[in-house]
LOVO-247209 format. One record per atom (N, C-alpha, C): residue number from 1; atom name; x, y, z; residue in one letter. Coordinates in steps of 0.05 Angstrom, whole numbers, always signed. Example, Ala and Ser with C-alpha at 12.3 -4.5 7.8 and 13.67 -1.06 7.14 Angstrom:
2
ATOM    i  at       X       Y       Z  aa
ATOM    1   N    +264    -114    +156   A
ATOM    1  CA    +246     -90    +156   A
ATOM    1   C    +264     -66    +156   A
ATOM    2   N    +257     -45    +142   S
ATOM    2  CA    +273     -21    +143   S
ATOM    2   C    +258      +1    +157   S
END
This chain:
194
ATOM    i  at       X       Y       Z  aa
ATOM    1   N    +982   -6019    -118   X
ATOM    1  CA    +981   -5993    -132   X
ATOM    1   C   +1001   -5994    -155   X
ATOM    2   N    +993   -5994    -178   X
ATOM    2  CA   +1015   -5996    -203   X
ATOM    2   C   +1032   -5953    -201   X
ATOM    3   N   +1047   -5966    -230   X
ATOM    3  CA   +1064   -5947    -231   X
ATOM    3   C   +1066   -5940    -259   X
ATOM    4   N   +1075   -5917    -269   X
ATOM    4  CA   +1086   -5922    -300   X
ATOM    4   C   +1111   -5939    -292   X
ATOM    5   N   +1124   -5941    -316   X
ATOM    5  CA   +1142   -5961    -319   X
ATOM    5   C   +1174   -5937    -310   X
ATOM    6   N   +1172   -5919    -322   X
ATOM    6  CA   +1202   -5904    -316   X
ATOM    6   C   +1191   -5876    -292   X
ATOM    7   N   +1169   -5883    -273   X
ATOM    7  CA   +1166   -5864    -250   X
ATOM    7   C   +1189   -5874    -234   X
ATOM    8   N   +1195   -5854    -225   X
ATOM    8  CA   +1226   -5845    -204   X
ATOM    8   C   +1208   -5853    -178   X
ATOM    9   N   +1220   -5875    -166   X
ATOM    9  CA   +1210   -5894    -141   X
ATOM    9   C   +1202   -5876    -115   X
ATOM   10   N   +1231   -5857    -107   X
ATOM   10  CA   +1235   -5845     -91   X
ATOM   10   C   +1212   -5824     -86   X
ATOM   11   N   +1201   -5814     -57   X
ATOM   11  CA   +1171   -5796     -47   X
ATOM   11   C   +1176   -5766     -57   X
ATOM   12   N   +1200   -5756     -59   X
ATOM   12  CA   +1205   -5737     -77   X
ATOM   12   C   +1205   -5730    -105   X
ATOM   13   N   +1210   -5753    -116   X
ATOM   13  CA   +1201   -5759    -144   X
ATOM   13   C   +1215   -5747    -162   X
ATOM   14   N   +1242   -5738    -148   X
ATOM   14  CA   +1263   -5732    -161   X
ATOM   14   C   +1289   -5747    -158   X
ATOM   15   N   +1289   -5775    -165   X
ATOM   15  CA   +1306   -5791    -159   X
ATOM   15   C   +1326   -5790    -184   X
ATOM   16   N   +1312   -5792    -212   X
ATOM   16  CA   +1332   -5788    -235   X
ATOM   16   C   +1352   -5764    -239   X
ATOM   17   N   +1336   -5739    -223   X
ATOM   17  CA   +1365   -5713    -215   X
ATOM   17   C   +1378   -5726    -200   X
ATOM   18   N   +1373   -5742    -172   X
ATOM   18  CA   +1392   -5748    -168   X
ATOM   18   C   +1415   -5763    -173   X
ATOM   19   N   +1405   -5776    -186   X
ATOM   19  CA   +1421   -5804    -204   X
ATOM   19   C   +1436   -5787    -221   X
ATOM   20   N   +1423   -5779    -245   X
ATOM   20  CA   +1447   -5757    -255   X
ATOM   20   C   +1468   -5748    -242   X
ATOM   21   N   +1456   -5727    -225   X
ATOM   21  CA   +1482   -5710    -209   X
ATOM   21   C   +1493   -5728    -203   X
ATOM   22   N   +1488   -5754    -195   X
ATOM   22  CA   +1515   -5770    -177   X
ATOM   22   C   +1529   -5780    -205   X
ATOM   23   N   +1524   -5792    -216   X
ATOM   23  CA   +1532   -5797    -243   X
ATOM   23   C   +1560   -5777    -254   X
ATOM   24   N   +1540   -5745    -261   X
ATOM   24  CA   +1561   -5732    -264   X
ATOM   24   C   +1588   -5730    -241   X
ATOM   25   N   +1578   -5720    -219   X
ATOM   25  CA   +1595   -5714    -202   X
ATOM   25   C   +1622   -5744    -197   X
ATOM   26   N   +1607   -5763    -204   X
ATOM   26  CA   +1633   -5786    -205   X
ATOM   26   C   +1646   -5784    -222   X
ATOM   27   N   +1636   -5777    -252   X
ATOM   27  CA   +1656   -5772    -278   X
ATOM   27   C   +1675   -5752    -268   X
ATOM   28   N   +1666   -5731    -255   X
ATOM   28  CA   +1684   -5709    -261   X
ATOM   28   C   +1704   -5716    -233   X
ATOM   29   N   +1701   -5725    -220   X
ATOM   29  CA   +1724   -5743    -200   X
ATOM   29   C   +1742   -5760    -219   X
ATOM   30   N   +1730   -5773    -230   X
ATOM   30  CA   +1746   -5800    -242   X
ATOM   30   C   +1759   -5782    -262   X
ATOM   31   N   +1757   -5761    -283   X
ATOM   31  CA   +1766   -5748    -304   X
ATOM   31   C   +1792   -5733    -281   X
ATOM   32   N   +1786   -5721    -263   X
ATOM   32  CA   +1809   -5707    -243   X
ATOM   32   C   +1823   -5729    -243   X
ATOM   33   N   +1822   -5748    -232   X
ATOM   33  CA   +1846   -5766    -222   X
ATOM   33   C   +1860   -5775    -254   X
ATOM   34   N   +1848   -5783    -270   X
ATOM   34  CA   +1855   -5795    -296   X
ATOM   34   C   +1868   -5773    -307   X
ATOM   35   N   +1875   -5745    -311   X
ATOM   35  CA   +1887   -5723    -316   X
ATOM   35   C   +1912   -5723    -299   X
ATOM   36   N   +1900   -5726    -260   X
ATOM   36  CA   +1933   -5728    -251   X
ATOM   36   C   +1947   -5746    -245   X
ATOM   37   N   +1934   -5783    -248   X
ATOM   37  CA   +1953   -5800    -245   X
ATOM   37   C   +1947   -5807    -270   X
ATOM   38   N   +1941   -5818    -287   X
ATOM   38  CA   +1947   -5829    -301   X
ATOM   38   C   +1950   -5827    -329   X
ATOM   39   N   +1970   -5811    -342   X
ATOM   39  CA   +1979   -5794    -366   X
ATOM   39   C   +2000   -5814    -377   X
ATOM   40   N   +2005   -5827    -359   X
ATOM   40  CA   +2015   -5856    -370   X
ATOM   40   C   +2015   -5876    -362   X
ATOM   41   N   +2021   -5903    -375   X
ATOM   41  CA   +2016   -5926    -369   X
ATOM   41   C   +2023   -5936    -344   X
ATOM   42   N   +2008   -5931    -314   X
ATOM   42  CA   +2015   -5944    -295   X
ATOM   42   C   +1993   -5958    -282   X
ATOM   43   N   +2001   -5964    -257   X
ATOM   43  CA   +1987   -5987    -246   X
ATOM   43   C   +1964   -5967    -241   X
ATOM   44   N   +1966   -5947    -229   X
ATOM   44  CA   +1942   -5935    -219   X
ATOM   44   C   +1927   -5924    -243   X
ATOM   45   N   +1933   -5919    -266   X
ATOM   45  CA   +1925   -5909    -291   X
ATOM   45   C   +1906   -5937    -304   X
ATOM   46   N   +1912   -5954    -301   X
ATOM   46  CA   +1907   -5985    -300   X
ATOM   46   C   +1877   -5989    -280   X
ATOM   47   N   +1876   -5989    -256   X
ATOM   47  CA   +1861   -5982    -240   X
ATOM   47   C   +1839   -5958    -246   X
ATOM   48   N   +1842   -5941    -255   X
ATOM   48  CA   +1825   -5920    -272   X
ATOM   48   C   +1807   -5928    -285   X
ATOM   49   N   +1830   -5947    -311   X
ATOM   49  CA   +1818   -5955    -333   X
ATOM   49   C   +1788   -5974    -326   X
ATOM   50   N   +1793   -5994    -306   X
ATOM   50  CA   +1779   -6019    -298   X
ATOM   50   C   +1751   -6008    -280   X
ATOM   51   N   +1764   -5976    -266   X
ATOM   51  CA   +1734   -5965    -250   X
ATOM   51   C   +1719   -5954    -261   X
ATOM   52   N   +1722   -5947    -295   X
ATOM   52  CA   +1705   -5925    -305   X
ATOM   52   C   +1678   -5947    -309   X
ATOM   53   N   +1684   -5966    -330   X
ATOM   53  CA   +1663   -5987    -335   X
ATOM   53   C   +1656   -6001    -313   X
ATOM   54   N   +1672   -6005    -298   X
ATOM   54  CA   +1658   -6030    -270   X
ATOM   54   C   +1634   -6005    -257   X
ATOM   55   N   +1642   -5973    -261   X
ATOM   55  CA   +1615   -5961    -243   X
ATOM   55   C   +1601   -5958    -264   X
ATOM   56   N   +1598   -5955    -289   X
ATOM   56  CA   +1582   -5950    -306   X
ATOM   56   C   +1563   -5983    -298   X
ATOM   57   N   +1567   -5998    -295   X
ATOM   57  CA   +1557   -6026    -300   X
ATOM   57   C   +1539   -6020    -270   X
ATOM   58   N   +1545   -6006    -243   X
ATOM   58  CA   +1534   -6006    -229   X
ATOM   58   C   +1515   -5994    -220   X
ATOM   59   N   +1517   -5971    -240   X
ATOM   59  CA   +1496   -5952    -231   X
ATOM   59   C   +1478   -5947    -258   X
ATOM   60   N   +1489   -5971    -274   X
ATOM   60  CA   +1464   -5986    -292   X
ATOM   60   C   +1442   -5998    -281   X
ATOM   61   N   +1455   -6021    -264   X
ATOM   61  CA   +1443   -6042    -242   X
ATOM   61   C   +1421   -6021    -233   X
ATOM   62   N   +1429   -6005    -224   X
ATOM   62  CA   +1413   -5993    -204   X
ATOM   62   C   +1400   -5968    -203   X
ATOM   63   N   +1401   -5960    -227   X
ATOM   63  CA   +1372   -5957    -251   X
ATOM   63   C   +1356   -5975    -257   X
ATOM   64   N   +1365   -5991    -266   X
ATOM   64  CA   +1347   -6021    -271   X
ATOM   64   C   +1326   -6021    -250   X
ATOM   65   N   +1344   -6024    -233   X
ATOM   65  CA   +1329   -6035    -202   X
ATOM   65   C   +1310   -6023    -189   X
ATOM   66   N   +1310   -5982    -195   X
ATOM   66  CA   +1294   -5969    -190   X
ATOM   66   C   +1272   -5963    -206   X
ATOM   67   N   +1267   -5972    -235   X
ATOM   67  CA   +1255   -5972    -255   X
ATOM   67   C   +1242   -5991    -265   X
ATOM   68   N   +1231   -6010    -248   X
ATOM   68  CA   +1215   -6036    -255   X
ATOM   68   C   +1232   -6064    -260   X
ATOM   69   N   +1256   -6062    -255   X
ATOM   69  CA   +1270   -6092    -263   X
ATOM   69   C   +1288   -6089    -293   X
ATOM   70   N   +1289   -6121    -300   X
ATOM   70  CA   +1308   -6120    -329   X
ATOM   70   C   +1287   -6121    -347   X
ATOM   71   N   +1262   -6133    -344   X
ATOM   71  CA   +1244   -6136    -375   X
ATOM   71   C   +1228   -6109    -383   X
ATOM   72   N   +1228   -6095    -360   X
ATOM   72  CA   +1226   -6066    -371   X
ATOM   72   C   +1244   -6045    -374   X
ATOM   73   N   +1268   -6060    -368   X
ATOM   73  CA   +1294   -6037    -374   X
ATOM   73   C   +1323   -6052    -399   X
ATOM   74   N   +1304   -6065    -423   X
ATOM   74  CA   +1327   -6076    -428   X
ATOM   74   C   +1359   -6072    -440   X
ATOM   75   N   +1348   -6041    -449   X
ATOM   75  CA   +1368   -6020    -459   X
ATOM   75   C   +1394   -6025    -434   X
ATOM   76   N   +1387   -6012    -406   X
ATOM   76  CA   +1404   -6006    -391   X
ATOM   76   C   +1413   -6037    -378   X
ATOM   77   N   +1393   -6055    -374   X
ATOM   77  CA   +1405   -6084    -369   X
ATOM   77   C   +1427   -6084    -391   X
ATOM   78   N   +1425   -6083    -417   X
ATOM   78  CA   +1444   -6092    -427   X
ATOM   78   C   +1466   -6074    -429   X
ATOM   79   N   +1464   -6053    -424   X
ATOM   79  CA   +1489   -6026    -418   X
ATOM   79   C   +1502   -6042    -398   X
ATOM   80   N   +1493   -6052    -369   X
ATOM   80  CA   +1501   -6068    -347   X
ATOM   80   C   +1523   -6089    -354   X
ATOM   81   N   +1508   -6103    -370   X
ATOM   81  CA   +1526   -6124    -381   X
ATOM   81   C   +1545   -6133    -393   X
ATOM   82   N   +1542   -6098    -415   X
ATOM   82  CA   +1564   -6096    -431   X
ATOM   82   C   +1590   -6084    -415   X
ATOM   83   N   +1576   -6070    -394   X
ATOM   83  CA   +1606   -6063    -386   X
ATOM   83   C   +1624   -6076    -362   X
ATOM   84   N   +1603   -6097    -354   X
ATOM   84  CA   +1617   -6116    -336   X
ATOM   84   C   +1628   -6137    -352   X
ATOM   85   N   +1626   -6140    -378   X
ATOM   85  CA   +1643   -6154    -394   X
ATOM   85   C   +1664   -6134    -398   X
ATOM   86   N   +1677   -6107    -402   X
ATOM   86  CA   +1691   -6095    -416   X
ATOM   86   C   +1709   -6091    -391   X
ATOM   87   N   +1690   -6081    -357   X
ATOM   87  CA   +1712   -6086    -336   X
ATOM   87   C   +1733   -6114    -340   X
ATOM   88   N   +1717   -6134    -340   X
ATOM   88  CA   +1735   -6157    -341   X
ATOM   88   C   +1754   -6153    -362   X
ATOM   89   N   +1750   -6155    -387   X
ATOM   89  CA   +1759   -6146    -411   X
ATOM   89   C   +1793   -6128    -404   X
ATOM   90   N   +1775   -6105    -391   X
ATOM   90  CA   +1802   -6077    -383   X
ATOM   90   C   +1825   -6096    -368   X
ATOM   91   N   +1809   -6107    -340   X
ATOM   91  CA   +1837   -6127    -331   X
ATOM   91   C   +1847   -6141    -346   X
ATOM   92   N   +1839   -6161    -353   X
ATOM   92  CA   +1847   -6185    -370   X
ATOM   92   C   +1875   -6172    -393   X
ATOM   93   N   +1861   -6153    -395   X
ATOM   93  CA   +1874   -6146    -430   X
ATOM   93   C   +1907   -6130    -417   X
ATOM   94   N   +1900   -6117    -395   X
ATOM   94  CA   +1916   -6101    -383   X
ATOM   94   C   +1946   -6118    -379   X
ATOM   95   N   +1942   -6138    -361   X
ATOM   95  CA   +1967   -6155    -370   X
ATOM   95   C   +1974   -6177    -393   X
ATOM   96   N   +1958   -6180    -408   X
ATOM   96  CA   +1964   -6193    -431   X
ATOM   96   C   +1971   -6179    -457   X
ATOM   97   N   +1957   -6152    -460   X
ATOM   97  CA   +1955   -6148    -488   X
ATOM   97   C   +1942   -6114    -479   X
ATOM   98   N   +1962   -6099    -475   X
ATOM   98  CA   +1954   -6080    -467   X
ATOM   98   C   +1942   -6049    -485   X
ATOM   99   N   +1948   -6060    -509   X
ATOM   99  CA   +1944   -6039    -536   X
ATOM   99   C   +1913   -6057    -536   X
ATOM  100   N   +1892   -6072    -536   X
ATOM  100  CA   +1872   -6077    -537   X
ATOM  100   C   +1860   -6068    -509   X
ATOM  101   N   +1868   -6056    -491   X
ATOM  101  CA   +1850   -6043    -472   X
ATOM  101   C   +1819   -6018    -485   X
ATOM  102   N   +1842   -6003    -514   X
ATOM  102  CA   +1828   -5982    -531   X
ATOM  102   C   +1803   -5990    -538   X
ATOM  103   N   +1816   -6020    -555   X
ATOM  103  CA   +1795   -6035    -569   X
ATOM  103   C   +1771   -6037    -551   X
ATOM  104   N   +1780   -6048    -527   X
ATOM  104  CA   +1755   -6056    -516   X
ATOM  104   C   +1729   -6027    -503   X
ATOM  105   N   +1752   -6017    -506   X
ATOM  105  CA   +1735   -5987    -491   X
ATOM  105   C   +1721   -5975    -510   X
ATOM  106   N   +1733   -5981    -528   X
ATOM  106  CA   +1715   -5965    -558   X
ATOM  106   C   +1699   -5990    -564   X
ATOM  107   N   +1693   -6012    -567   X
ATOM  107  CA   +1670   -6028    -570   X
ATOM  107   C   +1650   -6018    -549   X
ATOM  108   N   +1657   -6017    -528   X
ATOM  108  CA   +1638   -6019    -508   X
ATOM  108   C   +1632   -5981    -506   X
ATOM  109   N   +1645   -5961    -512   X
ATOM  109  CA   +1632   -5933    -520   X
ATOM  109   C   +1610   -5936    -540   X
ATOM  110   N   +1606   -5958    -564   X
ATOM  110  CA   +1594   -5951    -576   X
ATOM  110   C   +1571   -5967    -570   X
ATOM  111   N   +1575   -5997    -569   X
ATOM  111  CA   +1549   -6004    -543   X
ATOM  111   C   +1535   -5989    -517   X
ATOM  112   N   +1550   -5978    -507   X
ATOM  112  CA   +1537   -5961    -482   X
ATOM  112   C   +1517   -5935    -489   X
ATOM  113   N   +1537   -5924    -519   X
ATOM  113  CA   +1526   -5902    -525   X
ATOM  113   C   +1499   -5907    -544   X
ATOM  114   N   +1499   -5928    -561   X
ATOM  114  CA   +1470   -5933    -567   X
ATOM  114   C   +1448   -5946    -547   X
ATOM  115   N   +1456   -5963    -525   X
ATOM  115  CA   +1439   -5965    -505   X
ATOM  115   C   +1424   -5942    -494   X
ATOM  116   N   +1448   -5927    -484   X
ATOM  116  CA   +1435   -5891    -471   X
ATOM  116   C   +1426   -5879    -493   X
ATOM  117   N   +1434   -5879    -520   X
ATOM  117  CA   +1414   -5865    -537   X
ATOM  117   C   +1381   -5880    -540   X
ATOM  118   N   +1379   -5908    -535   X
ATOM  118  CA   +1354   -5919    -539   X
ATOM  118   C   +1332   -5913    -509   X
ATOM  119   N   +1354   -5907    -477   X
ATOM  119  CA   +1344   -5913    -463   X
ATOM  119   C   +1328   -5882    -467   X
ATOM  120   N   +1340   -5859    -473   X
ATOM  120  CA   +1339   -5830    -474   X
ATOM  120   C   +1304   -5829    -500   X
ATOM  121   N   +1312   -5845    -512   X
ATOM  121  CA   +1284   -5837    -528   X
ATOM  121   C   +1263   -5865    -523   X
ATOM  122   N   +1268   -5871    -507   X
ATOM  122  CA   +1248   -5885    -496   X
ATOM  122   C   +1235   -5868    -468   X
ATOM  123   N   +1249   -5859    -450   X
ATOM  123  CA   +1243   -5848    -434   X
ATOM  123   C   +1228   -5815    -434   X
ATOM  124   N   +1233   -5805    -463   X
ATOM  124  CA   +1229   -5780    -474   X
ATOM  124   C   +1196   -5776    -464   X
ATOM  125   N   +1178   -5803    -476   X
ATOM  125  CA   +1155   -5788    -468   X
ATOM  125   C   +1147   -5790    -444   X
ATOM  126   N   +1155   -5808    -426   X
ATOM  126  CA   +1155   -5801    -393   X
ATOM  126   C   +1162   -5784    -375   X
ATOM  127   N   +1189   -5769    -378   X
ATOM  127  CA   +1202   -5767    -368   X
ATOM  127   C   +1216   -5740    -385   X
ATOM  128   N   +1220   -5713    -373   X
ATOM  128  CA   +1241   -5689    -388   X
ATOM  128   C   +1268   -5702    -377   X
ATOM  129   N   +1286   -5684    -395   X
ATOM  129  CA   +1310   -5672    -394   X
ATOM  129   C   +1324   -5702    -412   X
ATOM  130   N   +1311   -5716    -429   X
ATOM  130  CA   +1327   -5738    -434   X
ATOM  130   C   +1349   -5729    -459   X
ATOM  131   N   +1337   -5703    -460   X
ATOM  131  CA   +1364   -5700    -502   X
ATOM  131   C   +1380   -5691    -495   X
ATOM  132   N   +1390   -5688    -478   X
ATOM  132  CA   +1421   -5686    -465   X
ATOM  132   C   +1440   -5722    -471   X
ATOM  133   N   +1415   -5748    -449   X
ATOM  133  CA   +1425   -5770    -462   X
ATOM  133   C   +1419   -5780    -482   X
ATOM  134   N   +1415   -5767    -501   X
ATOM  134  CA   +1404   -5779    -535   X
ATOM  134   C   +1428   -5766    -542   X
ATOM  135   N   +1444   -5746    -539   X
ATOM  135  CA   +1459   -5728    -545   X
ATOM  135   C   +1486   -5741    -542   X
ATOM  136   N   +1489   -5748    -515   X
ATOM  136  CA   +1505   -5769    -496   X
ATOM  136   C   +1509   -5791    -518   X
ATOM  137   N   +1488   -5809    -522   X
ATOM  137  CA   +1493   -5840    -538   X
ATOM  137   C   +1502   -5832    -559   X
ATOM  138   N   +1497   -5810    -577   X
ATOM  138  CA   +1502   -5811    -602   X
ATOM  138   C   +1541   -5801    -604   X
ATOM  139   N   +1542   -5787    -575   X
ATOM  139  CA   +1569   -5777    -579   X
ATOM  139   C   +1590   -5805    -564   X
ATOM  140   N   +1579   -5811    -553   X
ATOM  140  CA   +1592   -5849    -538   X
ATOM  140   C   +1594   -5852    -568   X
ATOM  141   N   +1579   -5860    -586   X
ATOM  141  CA   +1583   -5872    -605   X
ATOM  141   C   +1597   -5872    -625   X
ATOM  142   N   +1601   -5848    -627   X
ATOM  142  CA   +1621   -5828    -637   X
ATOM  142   C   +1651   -5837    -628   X
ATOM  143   N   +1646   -5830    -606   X
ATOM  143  CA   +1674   -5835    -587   X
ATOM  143   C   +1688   -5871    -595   X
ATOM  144   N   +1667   -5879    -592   X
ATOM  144  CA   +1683   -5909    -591   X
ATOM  144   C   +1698   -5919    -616   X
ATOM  145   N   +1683   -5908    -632   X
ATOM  145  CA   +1694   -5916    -665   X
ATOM  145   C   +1720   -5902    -669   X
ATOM  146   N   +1727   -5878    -650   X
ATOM  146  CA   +1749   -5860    -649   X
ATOM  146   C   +1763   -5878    -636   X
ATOM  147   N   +1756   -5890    -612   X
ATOM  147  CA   +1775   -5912    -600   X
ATOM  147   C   +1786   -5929    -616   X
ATOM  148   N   +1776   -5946    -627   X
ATOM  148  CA   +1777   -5964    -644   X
ATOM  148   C   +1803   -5963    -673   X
ATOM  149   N   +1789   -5940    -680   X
ATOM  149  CA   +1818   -5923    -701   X
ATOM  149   C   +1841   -5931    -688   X
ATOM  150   N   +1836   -5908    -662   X
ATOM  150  CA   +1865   -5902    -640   X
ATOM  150   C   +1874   -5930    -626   X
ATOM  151   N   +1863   -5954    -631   X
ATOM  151  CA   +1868   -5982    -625   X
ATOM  151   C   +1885   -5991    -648   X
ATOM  152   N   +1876   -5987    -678   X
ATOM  152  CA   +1880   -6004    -694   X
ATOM  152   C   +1911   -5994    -706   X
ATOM  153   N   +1908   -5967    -696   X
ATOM  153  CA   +1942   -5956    -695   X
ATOM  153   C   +1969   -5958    -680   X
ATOM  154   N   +1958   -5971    -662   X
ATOM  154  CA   +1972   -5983    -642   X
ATOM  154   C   +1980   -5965    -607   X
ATOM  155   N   +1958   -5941    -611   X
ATOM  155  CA   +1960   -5922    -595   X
ATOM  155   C   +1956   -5937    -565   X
ATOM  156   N   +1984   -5927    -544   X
ATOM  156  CA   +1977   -5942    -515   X
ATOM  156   C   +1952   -5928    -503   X
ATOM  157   N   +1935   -5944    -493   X
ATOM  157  CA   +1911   -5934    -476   X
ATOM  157   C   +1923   -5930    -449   X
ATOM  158   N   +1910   -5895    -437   X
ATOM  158  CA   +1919   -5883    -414   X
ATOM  158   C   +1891   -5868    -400   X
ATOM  159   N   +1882   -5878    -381   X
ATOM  159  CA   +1867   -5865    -368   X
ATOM  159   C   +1857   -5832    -372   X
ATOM  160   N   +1879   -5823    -376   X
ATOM  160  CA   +1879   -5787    -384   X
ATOM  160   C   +1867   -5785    -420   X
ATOM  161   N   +1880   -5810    -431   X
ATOM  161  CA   +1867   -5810    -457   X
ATOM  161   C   +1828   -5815    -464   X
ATOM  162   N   +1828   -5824    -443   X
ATOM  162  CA   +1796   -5836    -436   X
ATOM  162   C   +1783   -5803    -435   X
ATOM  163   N   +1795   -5795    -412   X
ATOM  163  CA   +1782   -5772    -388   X
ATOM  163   C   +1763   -5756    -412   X
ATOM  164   N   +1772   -5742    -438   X
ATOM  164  CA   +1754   -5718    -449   X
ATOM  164   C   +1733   -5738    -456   X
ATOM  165   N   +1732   -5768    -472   X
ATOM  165  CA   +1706   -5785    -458   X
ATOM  165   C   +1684   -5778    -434   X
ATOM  166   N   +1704   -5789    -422   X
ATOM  166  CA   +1696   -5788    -394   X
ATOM  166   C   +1673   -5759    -385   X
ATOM  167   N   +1697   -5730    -388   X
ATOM  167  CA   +1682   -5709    -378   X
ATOM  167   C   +1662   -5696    -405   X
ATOM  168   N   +1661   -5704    -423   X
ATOM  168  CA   +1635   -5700    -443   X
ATOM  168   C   +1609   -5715    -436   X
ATOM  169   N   +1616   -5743    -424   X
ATOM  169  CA   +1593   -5763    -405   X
ATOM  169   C   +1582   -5737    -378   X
ATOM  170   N   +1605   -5724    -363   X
ATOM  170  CA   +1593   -5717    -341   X
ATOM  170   C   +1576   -5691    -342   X
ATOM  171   N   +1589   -5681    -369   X
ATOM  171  CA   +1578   -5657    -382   X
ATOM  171   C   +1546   -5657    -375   X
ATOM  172   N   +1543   -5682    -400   X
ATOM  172  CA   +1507   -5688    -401   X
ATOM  172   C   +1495   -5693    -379   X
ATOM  173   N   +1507   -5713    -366   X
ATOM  173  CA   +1490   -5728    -342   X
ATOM  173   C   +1481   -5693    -328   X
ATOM  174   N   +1501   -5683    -322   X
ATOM  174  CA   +1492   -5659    -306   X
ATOM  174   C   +1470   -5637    -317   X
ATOM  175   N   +1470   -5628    -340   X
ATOM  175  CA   +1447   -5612    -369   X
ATOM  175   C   +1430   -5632    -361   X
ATOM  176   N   +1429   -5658    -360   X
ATOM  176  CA   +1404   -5673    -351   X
ATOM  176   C   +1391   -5674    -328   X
ATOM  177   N   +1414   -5663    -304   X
ATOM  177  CA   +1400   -5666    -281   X
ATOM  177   C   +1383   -5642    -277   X
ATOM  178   N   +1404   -5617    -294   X
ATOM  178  CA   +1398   -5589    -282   X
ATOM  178   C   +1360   -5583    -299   X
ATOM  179   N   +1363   -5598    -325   X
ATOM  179  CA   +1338   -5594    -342   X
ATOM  179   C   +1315   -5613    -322   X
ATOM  180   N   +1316   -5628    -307   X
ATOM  180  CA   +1306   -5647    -289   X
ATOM  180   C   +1290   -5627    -267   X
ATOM  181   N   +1310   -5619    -258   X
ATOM  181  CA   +1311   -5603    -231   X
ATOM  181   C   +1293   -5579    -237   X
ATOM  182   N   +1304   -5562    -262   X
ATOM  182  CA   +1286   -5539    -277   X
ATOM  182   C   +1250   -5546    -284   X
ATOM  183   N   +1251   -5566    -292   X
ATOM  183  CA   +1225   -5578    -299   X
ATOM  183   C   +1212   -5583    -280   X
ATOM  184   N   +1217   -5601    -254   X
ATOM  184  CA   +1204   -5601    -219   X
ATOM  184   C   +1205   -5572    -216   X
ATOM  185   N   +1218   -5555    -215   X
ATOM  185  CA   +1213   -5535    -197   X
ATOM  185   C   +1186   -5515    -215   X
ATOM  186   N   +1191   -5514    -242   X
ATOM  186  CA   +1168   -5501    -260   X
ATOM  186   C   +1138   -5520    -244   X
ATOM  187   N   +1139   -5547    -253   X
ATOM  187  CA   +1112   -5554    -235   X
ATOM  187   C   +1101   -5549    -215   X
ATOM  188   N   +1122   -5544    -203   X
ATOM  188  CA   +1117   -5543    -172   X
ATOM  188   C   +1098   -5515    -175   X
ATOM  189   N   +1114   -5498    -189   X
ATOM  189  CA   +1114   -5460    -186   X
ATOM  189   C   +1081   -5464    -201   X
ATOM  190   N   +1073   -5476    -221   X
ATOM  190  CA   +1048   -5475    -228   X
ATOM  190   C   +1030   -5494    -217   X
ATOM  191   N   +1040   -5518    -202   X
ATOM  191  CA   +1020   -5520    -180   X
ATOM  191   C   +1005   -5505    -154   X
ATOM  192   N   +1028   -5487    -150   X
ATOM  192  CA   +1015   -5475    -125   X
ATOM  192   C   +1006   -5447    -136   X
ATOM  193   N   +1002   -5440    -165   X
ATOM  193  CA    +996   -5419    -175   X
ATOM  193   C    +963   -5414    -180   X
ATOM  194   N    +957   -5449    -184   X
ATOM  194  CA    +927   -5454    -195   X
ATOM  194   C    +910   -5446    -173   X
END
């Protein structure tokens, strides 16, 4: 039995609300803790830094995974990739060269954020609620080149400095889930209307 290519696997067929909401709901965890530990350069602020991209990389994967594989997902395969280079990157840089942590977060904001903007209008005609993440990539993209500035000035990277990143990401994911959720439930209401 085939499939479209971006149908939501799950018998409810609301698997991308759920992905969202989890999505959001992790940002806005990781933005809390990055607001109360890490406002400055510590170990656990450090640790922040290295979990935002290592989950972004994972729950790339696993989109991928629920959406036909990598040759039909190559936007988010390569979102995956980019940020399990940028986790490594965050450690690496963290004890060597710790004013390039920015750098790397703002290269990889603006890679992530044109990935999610390509994955968002690709998915547009399949799929509602995607201009929230078209909205999302274009503001990642935004964001990173801001990093980048705030790198080249020599600004220390701090987890708390990430976070309004961070909770602008959880912003959308959630407008995406809730426009998701709004859209199933309208079908539903004019299915059982006919």
């Amino acid at each position: 039995m085939s499939r479209t290519i971006d149908a939501p696997v799950t018998r409810d067929g609301n698997w991308l609300t759920w992905y969202y909401s989890t999505r959001a709901a992790f940002s806005l965890v990781w933005v809390a803790a990055a607001f109360s530990l890490g406002r400055e350069p510590t170990l656990l602020g450090a640790i922040l830094l290295a979990i935002y991209p290592a989950w972004d990389a994972l729950a790339n994967v696993y989109d991928v995974r629920r959406h036909g594989g990598l040759k039909v997902n190559p936007t988010q395969a390569f979102n995956a990739l980019a940020s399990t280079i940028v986790t490594i990157a965050v450690i690496a840089t963290l004890q060597l060269a710790i004013h390039s942590v920015l750098a790397a977060f703002g290269i990889w904001a603006v890679l992530a954020g044109l990935m999610q903007l390509a994955t968002g209008v690709r998915r547009w005609r399949s799929i509602s609620g995607q201009w929230p993440m078209i909205l999302s990539g274009a503001q990642s993209t935004y964001a990173g080149t801001h990093f980048l500035h705030r790198a080249a000035e020599g600004v220390l990277p701090t987890s708390a400095g990430i976070a309004p990143y961070a909770a602008f990401g959880a912003l959308y994911f959630a407008i995406s889930a809730a426009s998701l959720a709004w859209s199933s439930h309208r079908r539903r209401r004019l299915a059982t209307a006919i």
